[in-house]
Every structure is written in structure tokens, then in C-alpha cells.
C-alpha positions in Angstrom: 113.7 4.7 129.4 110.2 3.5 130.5 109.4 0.0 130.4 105.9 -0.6 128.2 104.1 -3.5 127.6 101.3 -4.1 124.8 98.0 -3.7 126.4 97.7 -7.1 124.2 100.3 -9.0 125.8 98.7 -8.3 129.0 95.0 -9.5 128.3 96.5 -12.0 127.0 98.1 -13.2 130.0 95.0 -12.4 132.1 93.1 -15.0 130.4 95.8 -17.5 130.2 95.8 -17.0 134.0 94.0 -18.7 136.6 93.2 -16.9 139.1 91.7 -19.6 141.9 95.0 -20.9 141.7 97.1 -17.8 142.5 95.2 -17.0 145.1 94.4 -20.7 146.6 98.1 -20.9 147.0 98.5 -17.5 148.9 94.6 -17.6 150.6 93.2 -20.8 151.1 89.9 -20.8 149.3 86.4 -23.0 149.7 84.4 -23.8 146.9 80.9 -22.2 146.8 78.6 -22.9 143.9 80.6 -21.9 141.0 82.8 -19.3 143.1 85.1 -19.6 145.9 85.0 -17.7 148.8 87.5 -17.1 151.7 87.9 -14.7 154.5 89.4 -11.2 153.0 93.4 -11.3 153.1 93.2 -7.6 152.8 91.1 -6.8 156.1 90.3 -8.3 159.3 86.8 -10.4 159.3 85.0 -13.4 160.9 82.6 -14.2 157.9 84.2 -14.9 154.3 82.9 -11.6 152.1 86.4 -12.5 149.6 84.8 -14.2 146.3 86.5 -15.1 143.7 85.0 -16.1 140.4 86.6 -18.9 138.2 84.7 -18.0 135.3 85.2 -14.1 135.2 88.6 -14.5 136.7 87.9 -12.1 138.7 87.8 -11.1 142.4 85.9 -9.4 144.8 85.6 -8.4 148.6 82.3 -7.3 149.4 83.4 -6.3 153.0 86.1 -3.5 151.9 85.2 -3.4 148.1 88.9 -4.3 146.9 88.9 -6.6 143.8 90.2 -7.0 140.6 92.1 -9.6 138.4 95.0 -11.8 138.7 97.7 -9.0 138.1 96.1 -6.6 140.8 95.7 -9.6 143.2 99.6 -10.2 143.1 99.8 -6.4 143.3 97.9 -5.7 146.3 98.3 -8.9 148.3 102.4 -9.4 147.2 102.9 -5.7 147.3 104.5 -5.7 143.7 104.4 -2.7 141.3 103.1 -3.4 137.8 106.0 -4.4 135.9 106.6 -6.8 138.8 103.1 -8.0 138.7 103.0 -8.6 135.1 106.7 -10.3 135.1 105.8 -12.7 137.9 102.5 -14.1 135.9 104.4 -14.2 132.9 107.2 -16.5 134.4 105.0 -18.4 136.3 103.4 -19.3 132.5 107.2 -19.8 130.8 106.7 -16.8 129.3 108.6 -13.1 128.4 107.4 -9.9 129.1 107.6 -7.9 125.4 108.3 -4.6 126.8 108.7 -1.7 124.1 110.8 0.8 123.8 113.6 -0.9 125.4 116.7 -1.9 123.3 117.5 -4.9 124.6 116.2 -7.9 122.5 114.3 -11.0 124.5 117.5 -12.9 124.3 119.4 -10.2 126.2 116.4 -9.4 128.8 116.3 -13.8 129.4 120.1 -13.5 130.2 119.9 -10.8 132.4 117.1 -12.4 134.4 118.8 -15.7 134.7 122.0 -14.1 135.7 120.4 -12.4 138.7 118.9 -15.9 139.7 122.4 -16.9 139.4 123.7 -14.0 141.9 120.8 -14.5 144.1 121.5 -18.3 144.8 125.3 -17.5 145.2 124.9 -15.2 147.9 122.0 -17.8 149.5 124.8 -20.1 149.6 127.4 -17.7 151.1 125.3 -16.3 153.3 124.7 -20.1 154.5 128.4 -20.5 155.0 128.4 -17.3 157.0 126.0 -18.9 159.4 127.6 -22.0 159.6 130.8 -20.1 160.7 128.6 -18.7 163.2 127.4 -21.8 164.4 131.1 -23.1 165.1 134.0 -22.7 167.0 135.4 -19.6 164.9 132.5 -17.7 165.5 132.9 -17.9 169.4 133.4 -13.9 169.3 130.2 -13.1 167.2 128.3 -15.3 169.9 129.8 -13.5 172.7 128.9 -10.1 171.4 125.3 -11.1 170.2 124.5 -12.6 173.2 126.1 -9.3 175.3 123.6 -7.5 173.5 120.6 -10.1 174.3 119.6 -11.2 171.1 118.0 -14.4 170.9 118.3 -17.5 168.8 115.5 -17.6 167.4 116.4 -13.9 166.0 119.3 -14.9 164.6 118.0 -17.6 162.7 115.2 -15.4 161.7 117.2 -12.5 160.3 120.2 -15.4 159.3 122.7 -13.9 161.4 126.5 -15.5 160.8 129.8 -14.8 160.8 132.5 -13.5 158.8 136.2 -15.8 159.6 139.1 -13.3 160.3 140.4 -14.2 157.5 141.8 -12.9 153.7 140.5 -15.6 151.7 137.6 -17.8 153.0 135.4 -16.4 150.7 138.0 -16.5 148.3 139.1 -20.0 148.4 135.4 -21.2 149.2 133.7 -19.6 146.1 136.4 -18.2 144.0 136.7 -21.8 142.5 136.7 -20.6 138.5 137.5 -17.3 136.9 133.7 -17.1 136.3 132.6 -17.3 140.0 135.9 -14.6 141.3 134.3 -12.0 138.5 130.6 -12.2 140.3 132.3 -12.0 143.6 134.1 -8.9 142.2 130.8 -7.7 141.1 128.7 -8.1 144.0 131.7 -6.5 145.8 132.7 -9.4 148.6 135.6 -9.8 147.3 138.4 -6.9 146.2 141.3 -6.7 143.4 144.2 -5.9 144.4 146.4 -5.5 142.0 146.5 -7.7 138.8 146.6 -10.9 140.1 145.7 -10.9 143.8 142.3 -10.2 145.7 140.6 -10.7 149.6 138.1 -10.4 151.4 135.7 -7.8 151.8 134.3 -8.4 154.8 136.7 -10.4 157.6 135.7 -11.1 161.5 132.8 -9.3 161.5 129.3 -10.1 162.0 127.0 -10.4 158.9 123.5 -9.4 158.6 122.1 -10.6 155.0 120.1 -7.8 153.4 117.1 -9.0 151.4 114.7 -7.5 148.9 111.3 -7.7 149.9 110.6 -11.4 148.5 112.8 -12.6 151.0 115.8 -13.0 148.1 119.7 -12.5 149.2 120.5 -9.0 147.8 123.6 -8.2 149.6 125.2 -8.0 153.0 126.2 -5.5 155.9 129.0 -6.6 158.5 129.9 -5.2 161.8 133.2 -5.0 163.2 134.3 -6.7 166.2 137.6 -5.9 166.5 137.3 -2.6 166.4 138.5 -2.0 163.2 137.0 1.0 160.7 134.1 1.5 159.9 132.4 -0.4 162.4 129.8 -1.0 159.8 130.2 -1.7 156.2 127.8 -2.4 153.4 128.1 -4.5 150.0 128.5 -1.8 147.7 125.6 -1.2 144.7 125.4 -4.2 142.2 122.5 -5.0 139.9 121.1 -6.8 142.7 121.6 -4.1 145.6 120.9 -0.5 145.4 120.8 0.9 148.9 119.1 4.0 148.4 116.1 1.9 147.8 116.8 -0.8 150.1 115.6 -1.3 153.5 117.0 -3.5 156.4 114.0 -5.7 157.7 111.1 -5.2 155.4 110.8 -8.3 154.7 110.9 -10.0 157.9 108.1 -7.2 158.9 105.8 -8.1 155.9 105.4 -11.5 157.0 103.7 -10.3 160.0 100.3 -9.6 157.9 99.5 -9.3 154.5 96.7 -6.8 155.5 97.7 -3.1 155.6 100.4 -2.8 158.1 99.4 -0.5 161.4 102.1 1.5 161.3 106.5 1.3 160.5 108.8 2.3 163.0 112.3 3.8 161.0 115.3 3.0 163.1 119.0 3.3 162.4 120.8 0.2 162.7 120.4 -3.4 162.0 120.4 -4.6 166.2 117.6 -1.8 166.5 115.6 -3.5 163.7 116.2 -6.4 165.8 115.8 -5.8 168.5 112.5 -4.4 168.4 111.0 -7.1 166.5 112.4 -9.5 169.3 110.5 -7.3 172.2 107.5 -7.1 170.2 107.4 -4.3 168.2 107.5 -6.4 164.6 107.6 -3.0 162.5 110.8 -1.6 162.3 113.0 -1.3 159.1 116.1 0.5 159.0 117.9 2.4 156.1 121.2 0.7 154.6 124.2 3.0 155.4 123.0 6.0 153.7 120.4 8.6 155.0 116.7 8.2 154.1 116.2 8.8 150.3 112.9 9.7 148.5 113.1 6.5 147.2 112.8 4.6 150.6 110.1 7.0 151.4 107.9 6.4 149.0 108.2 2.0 149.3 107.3 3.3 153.1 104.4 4.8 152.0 103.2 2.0 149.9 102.6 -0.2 152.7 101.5 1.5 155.8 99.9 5.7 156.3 101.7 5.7 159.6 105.4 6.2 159.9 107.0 6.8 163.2 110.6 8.0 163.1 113.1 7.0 165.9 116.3 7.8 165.7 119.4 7.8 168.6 118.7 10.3 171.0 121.8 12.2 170.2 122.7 15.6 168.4 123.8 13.1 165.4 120.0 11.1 165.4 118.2 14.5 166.2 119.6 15.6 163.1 119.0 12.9 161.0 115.5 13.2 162.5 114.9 16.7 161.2 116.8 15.8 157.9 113.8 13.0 157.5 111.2 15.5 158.4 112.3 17.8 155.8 112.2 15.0 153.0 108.8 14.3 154.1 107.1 17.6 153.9 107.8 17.2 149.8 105.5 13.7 150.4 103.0 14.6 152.6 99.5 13.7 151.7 96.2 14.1 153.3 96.1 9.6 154.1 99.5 10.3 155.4 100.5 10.8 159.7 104.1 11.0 160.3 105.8 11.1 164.2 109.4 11.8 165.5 110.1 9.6 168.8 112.4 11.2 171.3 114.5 9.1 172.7 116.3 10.4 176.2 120.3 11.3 174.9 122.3 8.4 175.9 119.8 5.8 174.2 119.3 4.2 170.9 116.6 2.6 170.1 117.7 -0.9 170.9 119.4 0.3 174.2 115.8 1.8 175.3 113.7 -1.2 174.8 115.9 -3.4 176.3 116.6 -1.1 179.3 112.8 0.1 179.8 111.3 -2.7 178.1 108.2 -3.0 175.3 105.5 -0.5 177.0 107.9 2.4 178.2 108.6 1.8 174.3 105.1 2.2 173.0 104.5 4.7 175.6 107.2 7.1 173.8 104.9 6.1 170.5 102.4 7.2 171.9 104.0 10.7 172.7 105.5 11.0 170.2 104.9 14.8 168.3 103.3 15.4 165.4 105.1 15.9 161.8 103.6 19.8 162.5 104.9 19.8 165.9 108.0 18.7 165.7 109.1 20.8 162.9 108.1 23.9 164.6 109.0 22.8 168.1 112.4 22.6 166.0 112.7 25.3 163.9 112.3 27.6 166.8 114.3 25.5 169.7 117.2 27.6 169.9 115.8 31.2 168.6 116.3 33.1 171.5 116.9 36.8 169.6 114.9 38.5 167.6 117.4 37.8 164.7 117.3 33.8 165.0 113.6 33.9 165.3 113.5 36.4 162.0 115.7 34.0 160.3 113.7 30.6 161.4 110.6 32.0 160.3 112.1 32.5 157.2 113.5 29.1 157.0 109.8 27.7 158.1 108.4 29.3 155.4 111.0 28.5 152.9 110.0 24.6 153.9 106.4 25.3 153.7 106.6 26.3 150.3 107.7 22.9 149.5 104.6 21.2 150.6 102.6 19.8 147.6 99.5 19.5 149.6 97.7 22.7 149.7 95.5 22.3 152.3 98.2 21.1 154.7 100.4 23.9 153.8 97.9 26.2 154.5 98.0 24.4 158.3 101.5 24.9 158.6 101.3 28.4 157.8 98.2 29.8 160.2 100.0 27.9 162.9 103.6 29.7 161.8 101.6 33.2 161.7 99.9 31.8 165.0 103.5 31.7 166.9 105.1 35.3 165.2 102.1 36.8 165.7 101.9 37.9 161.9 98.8 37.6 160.2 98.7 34.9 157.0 98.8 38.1 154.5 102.1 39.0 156.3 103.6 35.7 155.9 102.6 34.9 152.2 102.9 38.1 150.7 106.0 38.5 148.2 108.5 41.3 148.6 107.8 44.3 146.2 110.4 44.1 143.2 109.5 48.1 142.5 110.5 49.2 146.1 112.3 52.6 146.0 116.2 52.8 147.7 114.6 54.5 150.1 112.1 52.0 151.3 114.6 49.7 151.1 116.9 51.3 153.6 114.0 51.7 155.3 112.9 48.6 157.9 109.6 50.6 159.0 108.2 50.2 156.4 109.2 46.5 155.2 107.7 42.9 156.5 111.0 42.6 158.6 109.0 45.2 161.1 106.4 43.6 161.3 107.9 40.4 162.2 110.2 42.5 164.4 106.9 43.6 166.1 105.5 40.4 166.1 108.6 38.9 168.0 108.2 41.8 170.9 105.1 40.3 171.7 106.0 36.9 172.1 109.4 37.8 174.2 108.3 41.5 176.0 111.3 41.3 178.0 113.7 42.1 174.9 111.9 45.7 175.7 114.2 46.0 178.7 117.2 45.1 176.2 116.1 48.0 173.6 115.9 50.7 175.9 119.3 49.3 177.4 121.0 49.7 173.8 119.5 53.2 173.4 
């Protein structure tokens, strides 16, 4: 059920705003006059155009034009939706968002948010115990293997790295202390029943990566094995904290590099590619959470950057995850937006390749890196080397195409697929004739498929040599 909120409620909580303040404490601000001025947070300048007006509550950058009021400041600078806008002001004043047509009364919406502050500072604190395990003795094998893979300190205090014990019960004997506290553990899923009476450990000798939402808040955590037990990754399961198909790893740590728009977001795989990219100066990547990329990750991409570059492991496995995200994106592809697939050779990742050919062999594949046009035709037709698997990728091509919300874009697509069949754009788009007699039907010279079949001759003329073998 949609969330609304009275248009009253939130003029109200405009004017009970102030604005100078919000913004002083995220942009510093000088006082001018009766304004305040300060260089624009939301582009790069040398002389302050940002003005912000105490007495209209209002501001304005006369550089790039973006201005508005205290809810679309926190929207635009903290990257918040609405709702999360409006609910942020509101706490800040003590006060409750009156949202309609929900059925939950202000009681029940005050308990819910204090319980998820409640979950949120548990897992700070565990995640602080996992760290301190890393820190010490029993974390001796998480050291080894982080520093065999060459991350560095200051990454692992970054990202809050630690360390799982090898044990059934840490988590268990250091949190589970009331009945209260072993029911949120059960519900954030680090701890699991077995049985009536007994429980462990979700996650034991491994190492722990802390997932966090994108205001830096404890949300849930992944751990990898090291001793070799299955899977060798493993995720907190959903909670109402964590939802993975939304999530992803390292957004955070990337929005702190600016607050501007970002240049561009580099989707990776794995937590170590995530980073180790950021550590060899490439502070963009983000990584999905054990699941394939979802819509929903595609559009939070999309709100922050209009360049996505997607680089997967250079295996079959990454290819196709590659070509499963290029699909997803054809159904979100607008005009603002530029998407690439990175090719990494076979027996890399992207963590292995940086590391091996360093930070501009890295950028250098960027750079190369084809088109959201070229790569899906340079894969749709890869392997069609008969007349029948080229028939049946144009088919899928155009099947894909049709997808496309943007017209003009689809149109692209389609002169370049007529382009490489050698069909005109007519040929292509034209819809089979539901009134066709039996006899056209059993017919192919007089259907589309000889056309295409035509079409393909000319682009492979040695088939000829194959026909006139076959008769």
C-alpha cells in the first residue's frame, strides 16, 4: 500500500525547518548580507554561485540551476527518496510522519522505527566484536588469507573487516544473554534453531564483511569460508533490515568519495573485487549481495551516476551473468543513460586483474570496453555460424528489442540489426500475416524466413559451396 503524507504535514515541516542549518552542517556556509553562500556541493566550482536564503528557506545555485527547499536539499545532496526525506526532517524535529492510508496507528509505526534502531546498534556491536576477533590471536587465519590477497589495513578498517571464531556459540554466548536478545539474533538470522531448545552459529571461521545501507548503518553481514567448507560465501538472510535484492556491497563506502554526481560505477561480483578496486584507485565499484542483479539494484544505480560499467569474471559463468545484466538493462535504458561490459581475459576476476596488471591496464580495459549496442550484438551473433543459428539470433535480437521502452534507441538497435542481416527495417518490423493461406505457409519463398535466408547468403557467400554440395 502506498505511503501518503498530507500535503499539510509537509508545509508544515518546511517552515518549521531551518534550512541554513541543514545545510551548514553538511556544506559549510558564509554569511552574505542576509544570505549565505558557499561553493556548490552539487558541481565542481572555484567561486561560491550556492546561496541559500534564511528568510525564504530556500536555495539556489546559480552555476547549475539546482535549488529548492529543505526536503529536496536532503534529497539531492543525501541521495534520499521522498518518504526518506520527509522522515529524516521530521525526526530531526521529534516529530511523526502522518502517512495515510497505512493501517498501522503512530504507536505501531514509533515501535517499529525504534526497533530497527535497536537491530541496527546490535549488529554495530557485533560487528565490532567480529573485528576485535580479527584483531587477535584467533583471527591469525583471516590475517593470513587477507594479507595473501594484498589487502591493506587501512581497507580493512575501512570496510570493518573481522572475523568470525570457529566456533558454535560465540555469538551465542556473547549476545544471546536474555530470551529477548536470542529472538533478534534468530531474526536477523546469525544465529539458527535447532531444535526446541538448542541453537549456533550462523556464521563460524570465516571472514566477515559488514554490509551497510547507504547511510553507513549495519544492515547485515556476508562471511567467507576459510576452511573450505560450503558455500564459500554466505549471506545474512532477508530481515526487515536487509533485503538483498536491493542491497549493494560498497555503496556506501563509494558515496563518500563525492557528494557531486558520481563519474561513473563499476558493478563487480564479489566483496574483495569491491575492494580491491577501491584500494588501487578505482573508488566506484559496488557489488551485488549473493543474488544476480535485480531491477531494483538497477534503478538505485541509476540514481546516482548515467554511467555504468559492468565487469564481471572473465569466465563462461561472468560472461553470462554479463549478458544476463545487459538484458535487464535494455527494459531501463534511457536517452541520459551509457552502459559498458569490460572483458576481462578468462582466467581473471576483477580483483585478480588489477592487482596483476595494476590501476591503468585497469582503466585502459574501461576505456575499451563495448558499448551496451555492441556488446549485445557482438553477443547475440558470437556463435551463429549456420544460417539456422543466425535465423534464430535475429529472432531473439528482435524479441529483446521489443522490450526497449525508449523509442528512439530501439529504433538504433534495429537499423543496425537490419544493417548486419542485410534485411531492410520493413523486413524486420513487419508482423507475420495471421490470414496466410496453408499453402503460403508451407511455402518458405514466399515468407520473411527467405528473405532473412537471403540476407544471410550475403553475409557468409561461402555457404553457396554448401548448398550446391547438399543438392
Amino acid at each position: 500500500m502506498a505511503r501518503l503524507i498530507p500535503r499539510n504535514f509537509v508545509d508544515d515541516l518546511i517552515s518549521r525547518s531551518d534550512i541554513v542549518e541543514i545545510i551548514n552542517q553538511r556544506v559549510p556556509l558564509k554569511k552574505r548580507g542576509a544570505n549565505y553562500e558557499a561553493c556548490c556541493p552539487f558541481h565542481n566550482e572555484k567561486t561560491a554561485s550556492f546561496k541559500v536564503s534564511a528568510a525564504k528557506q530556500i536555495y539556489h545555485c546559480f552555476g547549475c540551476g539546482k535549488g529548492g527547499n529543505a526536503i529536496s536539499f536532503l534529497m539531492e545532496y543525501d541521495r534520499l527518496d521522498f518518504v526518506e526525506a520527509v522522515e529524516q526532517l521530521a525526526s530531526q524535529l521529534s516529530l511523526t510522519v502522518p502517512f495515510q492510508n497505512n493501517a498501522t496507528t503512530q504507536e505501531q509505526r514509533r515501535y517499529i522505527r525504534d526497533e530497527k534502531f535497536a537491530l541496527e546498534k546490535l549488529l554495530q556491536r557485533i560487528s565490532q566484536f567480529y573485528t576485535k576477533q580479527l584483531n587477535q590471536a584467533i583471527g591469525t587465519k583471516a590475517g593470513e588469507y587477507l594479507a595473501k590477497r594484498g589487502i591493506k589495513k587501512t581497507s580493512m578498517a575501512n570496510f570493518q573487516l573481522g572475523y568470525a571464531p570457529a566456533s558454535w556459540d560465540a555469538i551465542i554466548k556473547n549476545f544471546a544473554t536474555t530470551h529477548e536478545n536470542r529472538q533478534t539474533l534468530l531474526q536477523l538470522g546469525l544465529i539458527i534453531n535447532k531444535g526446541q531448545h538448542h541453537a549456533y552459529d550462523r556464521f563460524r571461521d570465516r571472514l566477515m564483511f559488514p554490509i551497510k545501507n547507504r547511510r553507513g548503518q549495519i544492515i547485515a553481514f556476508g562471511g567467507r569460508s576459510l576452511d573450505g567448507q560450503e558455500p564459500k560465501y554466505l549471506n545474512s538472510p532477508d530481515s526487515n533490515l536487509f533485503h538483498k535484492s536491493q542491497e549493494l556491497y560498497g555503496l556506501y563506502e563509494v558515496l563518500q568519495q563525492t557528494q557531486q554526481n558520481l563519474p561513473y560505477l563499476i558493478v563487480v561480483e564479489g566483496y574483495l573485487d569491491v575492494i580491491s578496486l577501491h584500494e588501487q584507485g578505482l573508488p566506484y565499484a559496488v557489488a551485488p549481495l549473493g543474488t544476480a542483479l535485480t531491477q531494483e539494484h538497477l534503478r538505485r544505480l541509476c540514481r546516482y551516476t548515467d554511467k555504468i560499467y559492468f565487469c564481471f569474471d572473465g569466465d563462461n559463468a561472468g560472461q553470462n551473468a554479463a549478458w544476463r545484466s545487459l538484458t535487464m538493462t535494455l527494459t531501463q535504458m534511457q536517452r541520459n543513460l551509457t552502459f559498458y561490459f569490460v572483458q576481462l581475459p578468462a582466467q581473471h576476476d576483477p580483483d585478480s586483474f588489477i592487482r596483476a596488471k595494476g590501476h591503468a591496464s585497469f582503466e585502459s580495459l574501461l576505456a575499451q570496453a563495448p558499448s551496451q549496442a555492441d556488446f549485445f550484438f557482438q553477443h547475440i551473433f558470437a556463435n551463429a555460424t549456420t544460417l539456422d543459428a543466425k535465423n534464430q539470433a535475429c529472432q531473439q535480437a528482435l524479441i529483446l528489442i521489443r522490450q526497449m521502452q525508449d523509442d528512439i534507441y530501439q529504433k538504433f538497435l534495429l537499423n543496425k540489426l537490419a544493417e548486419l542481416t542485410g534485411l531492410t527495417l520493413p523486413e524486420l518490423t513487419q508482423k507475420p500475416n495471421v490470414n496466410t493461406t496453408t499453402q503460403t505457409k508451407s511455402n518458405p519463398s514466399s515468407s520473411t524466413a527467405l528473405r532473412l535466408f537471403m540476407a544471410l547468403l550475403v553475409m557468409q557467400p561461402n555457404l553457396i559451396e554448401k548448398i550446391v554440395d547438399m543438392e
